[in-house]
C-alpha positions as CSV (number, residue, x, y, z in Angstrom):
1,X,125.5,-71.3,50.9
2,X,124.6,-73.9,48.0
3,X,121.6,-75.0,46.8
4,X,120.0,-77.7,49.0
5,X,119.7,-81.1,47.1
6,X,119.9,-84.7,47.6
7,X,123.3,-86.7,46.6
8,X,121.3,-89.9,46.2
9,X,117.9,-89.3,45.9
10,X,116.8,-92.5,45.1
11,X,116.9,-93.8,48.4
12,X,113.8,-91.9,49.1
13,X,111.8,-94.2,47.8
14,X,112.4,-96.1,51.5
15,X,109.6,-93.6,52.5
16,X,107.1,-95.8,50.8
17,X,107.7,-98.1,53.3
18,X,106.2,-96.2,56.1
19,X,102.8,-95.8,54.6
20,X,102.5,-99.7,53.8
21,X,103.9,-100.5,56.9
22,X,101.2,-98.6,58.5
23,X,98.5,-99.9,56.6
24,X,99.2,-103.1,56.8
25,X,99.4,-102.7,61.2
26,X,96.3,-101.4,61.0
27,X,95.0,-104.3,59.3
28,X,96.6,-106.6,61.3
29,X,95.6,-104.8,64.5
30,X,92.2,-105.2,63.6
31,X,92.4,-109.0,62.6
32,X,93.8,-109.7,66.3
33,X,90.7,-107.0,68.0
34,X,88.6,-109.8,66.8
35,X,90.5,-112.7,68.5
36,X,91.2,-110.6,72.0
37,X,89.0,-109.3,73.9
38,X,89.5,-105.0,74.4
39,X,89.2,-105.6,77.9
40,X,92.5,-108.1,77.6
41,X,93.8,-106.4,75.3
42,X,93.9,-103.5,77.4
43,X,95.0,-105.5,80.1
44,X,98.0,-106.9,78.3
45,X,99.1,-103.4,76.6
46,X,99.1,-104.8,72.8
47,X,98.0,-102.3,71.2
48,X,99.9,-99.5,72.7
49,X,103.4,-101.6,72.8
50,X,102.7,-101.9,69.1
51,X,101.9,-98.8,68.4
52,X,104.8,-97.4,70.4
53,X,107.2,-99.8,68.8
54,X,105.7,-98.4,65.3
55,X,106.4,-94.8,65.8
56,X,110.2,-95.6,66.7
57,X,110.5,-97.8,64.0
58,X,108.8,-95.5,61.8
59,X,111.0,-92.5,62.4
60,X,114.3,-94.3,62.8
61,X,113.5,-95.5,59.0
62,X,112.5,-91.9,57.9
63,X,115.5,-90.5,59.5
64,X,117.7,-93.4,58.1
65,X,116.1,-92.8,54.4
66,X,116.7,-89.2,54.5
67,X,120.2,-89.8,55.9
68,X,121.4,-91.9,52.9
69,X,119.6,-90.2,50.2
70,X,122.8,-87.7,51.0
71,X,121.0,-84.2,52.0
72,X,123.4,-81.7,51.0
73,X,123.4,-77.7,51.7
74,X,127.3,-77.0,51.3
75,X,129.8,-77.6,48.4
76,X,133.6,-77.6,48.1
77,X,135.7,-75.7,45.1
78,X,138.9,-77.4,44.5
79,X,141.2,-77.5,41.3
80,X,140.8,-80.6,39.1
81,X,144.2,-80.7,37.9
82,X,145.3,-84.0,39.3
83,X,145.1,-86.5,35.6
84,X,148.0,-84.0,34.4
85,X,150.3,-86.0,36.3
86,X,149.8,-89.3,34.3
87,X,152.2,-91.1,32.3
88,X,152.9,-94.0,30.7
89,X,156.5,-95.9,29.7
90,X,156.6,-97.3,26.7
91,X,160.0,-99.4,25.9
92,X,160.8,-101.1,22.5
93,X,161.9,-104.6,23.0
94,X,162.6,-105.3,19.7
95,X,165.8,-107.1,18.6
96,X,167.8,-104.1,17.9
97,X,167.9,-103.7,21.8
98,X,170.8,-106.2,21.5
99,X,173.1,-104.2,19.3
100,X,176.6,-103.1,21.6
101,X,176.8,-98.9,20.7
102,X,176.0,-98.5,24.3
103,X,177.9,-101.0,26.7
104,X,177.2,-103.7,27.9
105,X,173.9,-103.2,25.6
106,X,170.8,-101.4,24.5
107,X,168.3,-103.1,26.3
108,X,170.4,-103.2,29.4
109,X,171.0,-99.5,29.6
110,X,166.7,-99.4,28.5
111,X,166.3,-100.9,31.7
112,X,168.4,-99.4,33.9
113,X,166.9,-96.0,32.5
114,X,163.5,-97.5,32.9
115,X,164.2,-98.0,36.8
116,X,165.6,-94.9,37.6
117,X,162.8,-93.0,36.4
118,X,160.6,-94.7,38.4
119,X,161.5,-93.0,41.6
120,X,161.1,-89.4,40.2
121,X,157.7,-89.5,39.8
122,X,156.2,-89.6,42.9
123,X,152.8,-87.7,42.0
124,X,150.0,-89.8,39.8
125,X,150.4,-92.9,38.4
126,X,152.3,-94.5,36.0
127,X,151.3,-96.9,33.4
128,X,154.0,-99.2,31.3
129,X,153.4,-100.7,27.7
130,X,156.4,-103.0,25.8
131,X,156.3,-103.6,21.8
132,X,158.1,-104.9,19.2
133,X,156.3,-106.3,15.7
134,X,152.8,-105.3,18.3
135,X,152.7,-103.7,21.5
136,X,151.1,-105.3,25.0
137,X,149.5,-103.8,27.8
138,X,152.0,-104.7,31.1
139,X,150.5,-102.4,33.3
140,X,147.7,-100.0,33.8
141,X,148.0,-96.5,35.5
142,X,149.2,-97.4,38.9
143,X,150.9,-96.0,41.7
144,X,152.8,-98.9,42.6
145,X,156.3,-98.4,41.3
146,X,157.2,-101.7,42.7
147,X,155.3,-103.8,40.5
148,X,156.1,-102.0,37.3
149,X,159.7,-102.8,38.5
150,X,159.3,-106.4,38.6
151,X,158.0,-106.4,35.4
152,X,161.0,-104.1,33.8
153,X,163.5,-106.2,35.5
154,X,162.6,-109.4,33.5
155,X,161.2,-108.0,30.0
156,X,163.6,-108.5,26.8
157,X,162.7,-109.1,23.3
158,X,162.6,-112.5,23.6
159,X,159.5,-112.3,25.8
160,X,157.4,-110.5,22.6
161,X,155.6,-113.0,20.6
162,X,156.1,-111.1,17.5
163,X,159.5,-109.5,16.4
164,X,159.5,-106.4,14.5
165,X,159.2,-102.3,15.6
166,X,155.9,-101.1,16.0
167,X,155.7,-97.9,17.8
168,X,152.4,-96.3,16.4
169,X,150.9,-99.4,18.0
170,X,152.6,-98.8,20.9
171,X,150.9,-95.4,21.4
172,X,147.7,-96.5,20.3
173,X,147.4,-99.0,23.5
174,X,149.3,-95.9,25.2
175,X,146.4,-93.6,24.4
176,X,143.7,-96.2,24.9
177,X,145.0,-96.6,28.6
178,X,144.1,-93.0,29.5
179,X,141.0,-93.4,28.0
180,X,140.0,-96.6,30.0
181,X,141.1,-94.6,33.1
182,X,139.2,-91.5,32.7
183,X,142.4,-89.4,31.7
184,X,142.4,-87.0,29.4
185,X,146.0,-85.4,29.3
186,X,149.5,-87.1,30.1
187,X,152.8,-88.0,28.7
188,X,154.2,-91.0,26.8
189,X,158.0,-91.5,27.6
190,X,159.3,-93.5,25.0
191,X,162.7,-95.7,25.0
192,X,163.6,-96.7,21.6
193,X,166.3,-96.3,19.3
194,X,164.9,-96.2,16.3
195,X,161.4,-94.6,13.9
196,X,161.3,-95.1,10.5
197,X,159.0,-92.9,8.3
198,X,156.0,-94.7,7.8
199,X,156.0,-95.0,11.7
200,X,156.3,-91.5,12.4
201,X,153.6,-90.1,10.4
202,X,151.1,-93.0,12.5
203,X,152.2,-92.3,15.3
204,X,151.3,-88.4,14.8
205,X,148.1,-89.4,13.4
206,X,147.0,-91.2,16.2
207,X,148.1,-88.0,18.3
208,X,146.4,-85.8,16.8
209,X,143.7,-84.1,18.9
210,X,145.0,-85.1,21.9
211,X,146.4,-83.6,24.8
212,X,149.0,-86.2,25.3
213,X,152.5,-84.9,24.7
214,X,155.6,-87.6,23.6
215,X,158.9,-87.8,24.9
216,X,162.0,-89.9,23.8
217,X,165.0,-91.1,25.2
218,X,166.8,-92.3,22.7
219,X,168.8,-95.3,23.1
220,X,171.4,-96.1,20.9
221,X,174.0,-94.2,18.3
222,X,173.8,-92.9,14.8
223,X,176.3,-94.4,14.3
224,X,175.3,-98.5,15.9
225,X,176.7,-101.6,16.3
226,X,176.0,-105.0,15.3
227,X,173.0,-107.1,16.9
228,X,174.6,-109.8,19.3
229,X,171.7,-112.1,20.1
230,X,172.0,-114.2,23.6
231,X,173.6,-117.0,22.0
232,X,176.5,-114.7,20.9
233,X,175.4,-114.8,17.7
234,X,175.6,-111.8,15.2
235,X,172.3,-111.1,13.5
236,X,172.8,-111.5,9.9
237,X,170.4,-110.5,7.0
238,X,169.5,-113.0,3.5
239,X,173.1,-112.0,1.8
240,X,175.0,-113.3,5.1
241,X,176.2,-109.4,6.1
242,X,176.0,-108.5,9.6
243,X,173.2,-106.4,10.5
244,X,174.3,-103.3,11.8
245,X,171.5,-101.5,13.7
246,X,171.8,-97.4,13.3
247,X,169.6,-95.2,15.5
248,X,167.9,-92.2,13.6
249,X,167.6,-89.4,15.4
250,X,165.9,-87.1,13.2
251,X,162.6,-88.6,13.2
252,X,162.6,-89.5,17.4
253,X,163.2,-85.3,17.5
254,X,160.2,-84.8,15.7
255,X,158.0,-87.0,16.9
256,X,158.6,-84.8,20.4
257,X,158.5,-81.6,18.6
258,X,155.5,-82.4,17.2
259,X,153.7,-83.6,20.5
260,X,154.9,-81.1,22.8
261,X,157.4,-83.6,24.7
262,X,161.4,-83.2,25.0
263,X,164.1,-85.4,23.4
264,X,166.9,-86.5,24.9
265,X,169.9,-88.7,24.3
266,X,171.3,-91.6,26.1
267,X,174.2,-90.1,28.9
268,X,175.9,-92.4,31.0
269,X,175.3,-90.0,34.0
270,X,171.8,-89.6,35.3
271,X,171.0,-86.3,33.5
272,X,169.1,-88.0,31.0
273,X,166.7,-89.3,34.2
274,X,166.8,-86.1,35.3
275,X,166.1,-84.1,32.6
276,X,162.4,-86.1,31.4
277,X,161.6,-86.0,35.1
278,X,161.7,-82.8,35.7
279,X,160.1,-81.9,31.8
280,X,157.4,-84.1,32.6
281,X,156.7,-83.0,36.4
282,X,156.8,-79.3,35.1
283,X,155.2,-80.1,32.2
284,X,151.9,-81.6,34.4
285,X,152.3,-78.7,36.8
286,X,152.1,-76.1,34.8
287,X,148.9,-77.7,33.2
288,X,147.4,-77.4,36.1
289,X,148.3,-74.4,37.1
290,X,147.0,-73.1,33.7
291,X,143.6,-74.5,33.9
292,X,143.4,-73.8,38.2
293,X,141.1,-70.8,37.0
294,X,139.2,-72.2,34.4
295,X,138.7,-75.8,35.4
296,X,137.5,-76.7,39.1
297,X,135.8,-79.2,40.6
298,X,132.6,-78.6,42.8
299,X,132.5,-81.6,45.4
300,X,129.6,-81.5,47.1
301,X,129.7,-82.0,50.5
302,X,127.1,-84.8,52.2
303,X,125.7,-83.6,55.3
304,X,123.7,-87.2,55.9
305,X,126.1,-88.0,58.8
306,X,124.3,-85.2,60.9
307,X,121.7,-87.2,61.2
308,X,123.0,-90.5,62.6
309,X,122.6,-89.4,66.1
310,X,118.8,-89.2,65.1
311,X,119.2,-92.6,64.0
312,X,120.4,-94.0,66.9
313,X,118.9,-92.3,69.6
314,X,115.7,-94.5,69.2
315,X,117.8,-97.9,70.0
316,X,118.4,-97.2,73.4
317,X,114.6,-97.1,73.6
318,X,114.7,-100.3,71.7
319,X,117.0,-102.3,74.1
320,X,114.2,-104.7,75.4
321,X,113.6,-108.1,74.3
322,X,116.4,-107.7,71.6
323,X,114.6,-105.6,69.3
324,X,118.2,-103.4,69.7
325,X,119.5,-106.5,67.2
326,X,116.9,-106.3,65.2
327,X,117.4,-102.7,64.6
328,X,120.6,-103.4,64.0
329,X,119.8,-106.0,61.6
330,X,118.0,-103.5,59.5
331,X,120.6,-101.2,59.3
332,X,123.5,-103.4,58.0
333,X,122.0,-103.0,54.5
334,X,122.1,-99.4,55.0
335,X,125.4,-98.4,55.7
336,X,127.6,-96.6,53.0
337,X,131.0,-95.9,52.6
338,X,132.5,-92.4,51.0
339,X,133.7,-92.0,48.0
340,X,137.0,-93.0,46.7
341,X,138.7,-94.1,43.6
342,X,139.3,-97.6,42.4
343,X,142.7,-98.8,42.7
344,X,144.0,-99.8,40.0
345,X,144.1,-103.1,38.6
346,X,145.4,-105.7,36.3
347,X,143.7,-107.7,33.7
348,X,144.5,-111.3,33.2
349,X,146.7,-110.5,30.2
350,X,148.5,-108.2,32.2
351,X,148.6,-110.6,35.4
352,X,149.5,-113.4,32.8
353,X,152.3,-111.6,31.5
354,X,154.1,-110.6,34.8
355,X,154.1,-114.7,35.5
356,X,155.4,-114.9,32.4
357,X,158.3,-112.4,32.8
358,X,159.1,-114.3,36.0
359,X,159.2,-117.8,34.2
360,X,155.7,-119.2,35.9
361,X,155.0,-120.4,32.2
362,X,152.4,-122.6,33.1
363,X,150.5,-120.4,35.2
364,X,150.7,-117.5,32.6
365,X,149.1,-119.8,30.2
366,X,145.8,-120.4,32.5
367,X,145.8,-117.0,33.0
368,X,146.2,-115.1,29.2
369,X,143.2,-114.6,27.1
370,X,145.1,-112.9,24.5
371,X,145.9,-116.2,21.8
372,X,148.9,-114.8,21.0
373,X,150.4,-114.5,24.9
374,X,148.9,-117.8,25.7
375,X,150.5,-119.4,22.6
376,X,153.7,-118.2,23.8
377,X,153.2,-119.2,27.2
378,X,152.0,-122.7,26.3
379,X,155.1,-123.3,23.8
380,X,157.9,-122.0,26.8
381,X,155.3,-124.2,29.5
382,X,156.3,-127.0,26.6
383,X,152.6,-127.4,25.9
384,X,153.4,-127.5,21.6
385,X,149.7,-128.7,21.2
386,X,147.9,-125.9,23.1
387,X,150.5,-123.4,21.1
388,X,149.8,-124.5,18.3
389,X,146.1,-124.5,18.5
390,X,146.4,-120.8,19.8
391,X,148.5,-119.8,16.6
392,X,146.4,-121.2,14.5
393,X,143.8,-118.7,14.3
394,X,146.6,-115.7,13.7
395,X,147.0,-115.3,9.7
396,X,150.2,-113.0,10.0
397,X,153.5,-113.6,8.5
398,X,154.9,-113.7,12.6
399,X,152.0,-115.8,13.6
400,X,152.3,-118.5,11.2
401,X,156.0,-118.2,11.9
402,X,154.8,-119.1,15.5
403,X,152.7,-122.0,14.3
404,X,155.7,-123.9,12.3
405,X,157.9,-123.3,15.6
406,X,155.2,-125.0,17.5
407,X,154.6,-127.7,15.0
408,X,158.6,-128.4,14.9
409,X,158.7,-128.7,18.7
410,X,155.9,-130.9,18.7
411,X,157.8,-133.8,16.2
412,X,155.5,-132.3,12.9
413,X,158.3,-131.8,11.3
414,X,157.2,-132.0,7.3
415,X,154.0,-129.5,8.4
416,X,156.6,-126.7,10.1
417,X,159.1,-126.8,6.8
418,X,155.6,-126.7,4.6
419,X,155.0,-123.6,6.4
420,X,158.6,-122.2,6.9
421,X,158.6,-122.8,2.9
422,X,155.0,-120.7,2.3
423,X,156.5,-117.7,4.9
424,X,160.1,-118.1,3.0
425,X,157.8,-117.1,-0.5
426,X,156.1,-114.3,1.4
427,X,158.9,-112.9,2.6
428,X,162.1,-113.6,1.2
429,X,164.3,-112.4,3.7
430,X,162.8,-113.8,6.6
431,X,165.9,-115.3,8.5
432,X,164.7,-116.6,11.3
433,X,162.6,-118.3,9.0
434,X,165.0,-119.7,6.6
435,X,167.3,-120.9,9.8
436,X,164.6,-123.0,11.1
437,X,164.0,-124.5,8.1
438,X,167.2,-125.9,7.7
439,X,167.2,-127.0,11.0
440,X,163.7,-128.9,10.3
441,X,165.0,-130.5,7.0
442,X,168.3,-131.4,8.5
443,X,165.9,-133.4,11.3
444,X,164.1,-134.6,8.5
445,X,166.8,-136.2,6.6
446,X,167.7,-137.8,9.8
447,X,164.5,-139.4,10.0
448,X,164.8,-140.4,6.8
449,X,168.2,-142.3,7.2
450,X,166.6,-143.3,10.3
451,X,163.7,-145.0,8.3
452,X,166.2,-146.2,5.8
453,X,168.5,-147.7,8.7
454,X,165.2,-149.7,10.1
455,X,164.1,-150.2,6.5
456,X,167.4,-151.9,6.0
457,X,167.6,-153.9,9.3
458,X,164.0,-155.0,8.7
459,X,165.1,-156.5,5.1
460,X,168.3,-158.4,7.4
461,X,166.0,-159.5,9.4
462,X,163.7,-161.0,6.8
463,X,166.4,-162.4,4.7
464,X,167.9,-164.0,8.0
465,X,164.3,-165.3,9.1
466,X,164.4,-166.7,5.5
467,X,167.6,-168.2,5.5
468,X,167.3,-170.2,8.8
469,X,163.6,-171.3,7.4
470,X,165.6,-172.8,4.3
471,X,168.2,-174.4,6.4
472,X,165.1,-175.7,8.8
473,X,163.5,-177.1,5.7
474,X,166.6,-178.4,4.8
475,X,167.6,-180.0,8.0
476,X,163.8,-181.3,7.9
477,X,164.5,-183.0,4.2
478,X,167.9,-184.3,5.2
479,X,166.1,-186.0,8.5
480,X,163.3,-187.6,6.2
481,X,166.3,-188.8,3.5
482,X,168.0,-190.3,6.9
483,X,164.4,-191.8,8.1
484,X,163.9,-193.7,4.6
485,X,167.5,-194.9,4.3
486,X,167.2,-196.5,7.7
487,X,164.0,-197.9,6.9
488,X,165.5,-199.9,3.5
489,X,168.1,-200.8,5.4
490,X,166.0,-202.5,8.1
491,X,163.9,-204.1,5.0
């Protein structure tokens, strides 16, 4: 037997009403004494219909009051072990996803990996993050494995504003989506082929104190292969070499030894799948099993429902001259629902960037907040001006890269190689960079020859205008000559 309390006391404060509603009758009762005559009055039955009335009214509100202020004498014990079956997929998109170590390539075999997790989990919810020079948010914890496969279906590192590896970031937004959903504990699955060292000492910084455990599959060789972007081009560096992208195993191991997690290799059979999924099941139900003694739940249990009879039983005496609908009336307010949790649901970056994975550029761009996803949307929606004012505020090396790509689609072409020029200083081996700047100074020099062309034609043009004024002027003088010889003649 638990101790007897209210769930919601405050709607005991109804009670007040009673009283006021009493006083004020009786006020009103004897305004009308005056005006009727007690002989009619009694006659007519006022003042016991009212009164009678009152009373129902009076308990049916008391009743109600004390109904949803949630009277509760009993409690439920139950384990609270159900956030240890969170997780959230993180996959790198960055541009070493291309490379060819694992056929037909990285980021296809990250996908298909990415999928066939999906299924395995079938307790929680599931939250997925993408990064590459940042990380983005492209789902919250959600138990709708269908929409995260939509969005895993379309991503590629094209898609990420900014190019680069970021993976501390990554597990910062990781971490940060457990916190917005109330979750202390889960596991980070992590597809990526590569952690340098800086990287791995942030990323065990920001898991430190935690209970969030990391695990990797790796994707990609020691050994690696060559970047072939989806033009077929090989990625070069500065000196013209091929960039050959190597994944380093040593630091993805102890990232997961560090956490708590499991690393495991790319396999062309499903044992990969199969061996996170049944870590990270295990790992969530053993959790739980470990803290069933020490960590339960009491759920109270609200015994307000016994008194809707009570409630209702009055109406029937009610049912005259529709004051049934008028009890009804004041009890729509009152209803209440039990309690359940939320379902989950996106933000308009993260709605933003499914339409953008599914080419609805254009709609992505109304929807982003983020400047950097809306500059990307406007520039693929062909909107240079709106990308360009959304880049404009971002101050990083990849953002002002952004900005000149925006300003050469938009015919600025002398502003774009300014920029490509500043970046190019900055960073010296900035490729991408230095490509696009010959690209805008090759366009420029057309212009140029362009403007020298029209230039040209403009100066034929003059010199013809001024050649047929002379022989006008000297058709004119030849006429006059003609005019005066005729005239002596005639003399």
């Amino acid at each position: 037997m638990a101790e007897f309390i209210f769930l919601h006391p405050y709607w005991l404060i109804g009670l007040i009403a009673i009283p006021v509603v009493l006083k004020f009758n009786q006020k009103l009762t004897a305004s009308q004494s005056s005006l009727i005559a007690p002989h009619l009055a009694k006659v007519l039955g006022h003042s016991s219909q009212s009164k009678h009335y009152l009373s129902i009214w009076g308990f049916s509100w008391a009743i109600a009051c004390i109904a949803l202020a949630g009277p509760s004498w009993q409690s439920n014990t139950r384990p609270s072990f159900e956030l240890s079956q969170n997780r959230i997929l993180v996959l790198d998109m960055s541009r070493s996803m291309y490379a060819t170590d694992i056929k037909p390539n990285r980021l296809a075999q990250t996908r298909y990996k990415a999928l066939d997790l999906l299924p395995h989990w079938k307790e929680g919810s599931t939250g997925l993050v993408a990064y590459a020079g940042d990380a983005y948010s492209l789902s919250p914890l959600t138990k709708d494995s269908n929409t995260l496969a939509g969005i895993i279906e379309n991503l590629s590192p094209d898609l990420m504003p900014f190019q680069g590896a970021n993976l501390p970031a990554a597990i910062d937004l990781a971490l940060s989506q457990f916190t917005q959903a109330g979750v202390n504990q889960g596991d980070i699955i992590v597809l990526a082929d590569d952690l340098d060292d800086s990287e791995l000492s942030a990323s065990l910084a920001s898991l430190q104190g935690t209970n969030v455990r990391v695990s990797v599959l790796a994707v990609g060789t020691a050994d690696g292969a060559p970047i072939a972007l989806p033009d077929g081009v090989l990625l070069k560096n500065r000196q013209g070499t091929t960039v050959v992208a190597k994944t380093h195993l040593k630091n993805l191991q102890t990232l997961t030894k560090q956490s708590g997690g499991i690393f495991v290799p790319i396999q062309y059979n499903n044992r990969d799948i199969e061996n996170i999924a049944a870590f990270t099941n295990k790992a969530g139900q053993n959790l739980a099993a470990k803290q069933n003694d020490n960590m339960k739940a009491d759920t109270r249990i609200n015994g307000g429902f016994w008194l809707l009879p009570l409630v209702l039983l009055p109406a029937a005496l009610l049912f005259r001259r529709g004051l049934i609908w008028m009890f009804a009336m004041t009890l729509l307010p009152m209803t209440w629902t039990p309690d359940a949790q939320a379902s989950p649901f996106l933000n308009p970056d993260q709605q933003g960037a499914q339409l953008f994975m599914q080419g609805e550029y254009e709609q992505a761009q109304k929807q982003f907040t983020d400047p950097n996803w809306k500059g990307a949307a406007s520039y693929e929606a062909g909107d240079y001006e709106a990308a360009i004012a959304a880049f404009s505020g971002n101050s990083s090396i990849d953002g002002r890269y952004n900005l000149a790509n925006a300003l050469a689609q938009n015919g600025q072409l002398q502003e774009a190689a300014d920029l490509y020029n500043t970046l190019l200083q900055e960073k010296p081996d900035f490729e991408a960079a230095r490509k696009n700047l010959s690209v805008v100074e090759e366009k420029l020099k057309q212009q140029q020859k362009q403007q020298q062309q029209q230039q040209q034609q403009q100066q034929q043009q003059q010199q013809q205008q001024q050649q047929q004024q002379q022989q006008q002027q000297q058709q004119q003088q030849q006429q006059q000559q003609q005019q005066q010889q005729q005239q002596q003649q005639q003399q």
